[in-house]
C-alpha positions in Angstrom: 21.3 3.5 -9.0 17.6 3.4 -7.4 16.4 6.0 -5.1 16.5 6.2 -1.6 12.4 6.3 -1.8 12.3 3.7 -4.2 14.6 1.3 -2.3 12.2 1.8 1.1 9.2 1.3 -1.2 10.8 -1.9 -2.5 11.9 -2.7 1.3 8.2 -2.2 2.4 6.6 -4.4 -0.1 8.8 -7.1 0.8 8.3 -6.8 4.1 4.3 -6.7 3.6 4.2 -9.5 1.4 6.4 -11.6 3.4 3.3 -10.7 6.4 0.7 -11.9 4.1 -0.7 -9.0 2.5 -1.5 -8.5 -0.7 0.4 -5.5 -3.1 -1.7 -3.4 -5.6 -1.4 -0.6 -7.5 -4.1 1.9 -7.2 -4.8 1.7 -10.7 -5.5 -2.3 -10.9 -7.2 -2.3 -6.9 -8.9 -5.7 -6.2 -10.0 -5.7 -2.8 -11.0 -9.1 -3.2 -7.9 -10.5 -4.3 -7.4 -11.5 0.1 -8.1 -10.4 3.4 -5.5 -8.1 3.7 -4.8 -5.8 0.7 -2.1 -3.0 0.8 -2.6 -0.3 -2.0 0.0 1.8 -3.3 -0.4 5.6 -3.5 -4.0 5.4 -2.9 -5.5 8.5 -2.8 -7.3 10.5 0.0 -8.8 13.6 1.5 -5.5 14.4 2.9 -3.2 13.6 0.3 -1.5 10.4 -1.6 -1.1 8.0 0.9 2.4 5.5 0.1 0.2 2.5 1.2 -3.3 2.0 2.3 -3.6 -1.3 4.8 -7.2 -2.8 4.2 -8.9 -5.8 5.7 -12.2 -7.1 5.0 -12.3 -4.5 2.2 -12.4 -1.8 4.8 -9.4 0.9 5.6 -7.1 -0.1 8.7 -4.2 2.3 8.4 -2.1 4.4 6.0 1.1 5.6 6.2 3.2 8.1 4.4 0.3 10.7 3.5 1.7 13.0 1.1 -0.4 16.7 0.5 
């Protein structure tokens, strides 16, 4: 039995891959690897964020900033 965090995690990748972005882990980042990259648990002055949303290797939006 998964978590209910881990199944919205799981949920949001899908739904970000299935727009075109790009998954990464914060510990194998590649801001190359497309346009749009979405990091997971990337970390900032505020917190852990649960994903980053970067195009053209510059920040767009995160979501789920945890302190």
């Amino acid at each position: 039995m998964t978590m209910p965090g881990a199944d919205a995690r799981e949920n949001i990748d899908k739904l970000l891959l299935s727009a075109g972005w790009q998954i990464q882990d914060v510990s194998k980042i590649n801001l190359g690897a497309g346009f749009g990259v979405a990091v997971r648990e990337f970390h900032l002055n505020e917190g852990i964020a649960g994903w980053t949303i970067m195009s053209g290797r510059s920040l767009r939006q995160q979501r789920g900033v945890k302190a």
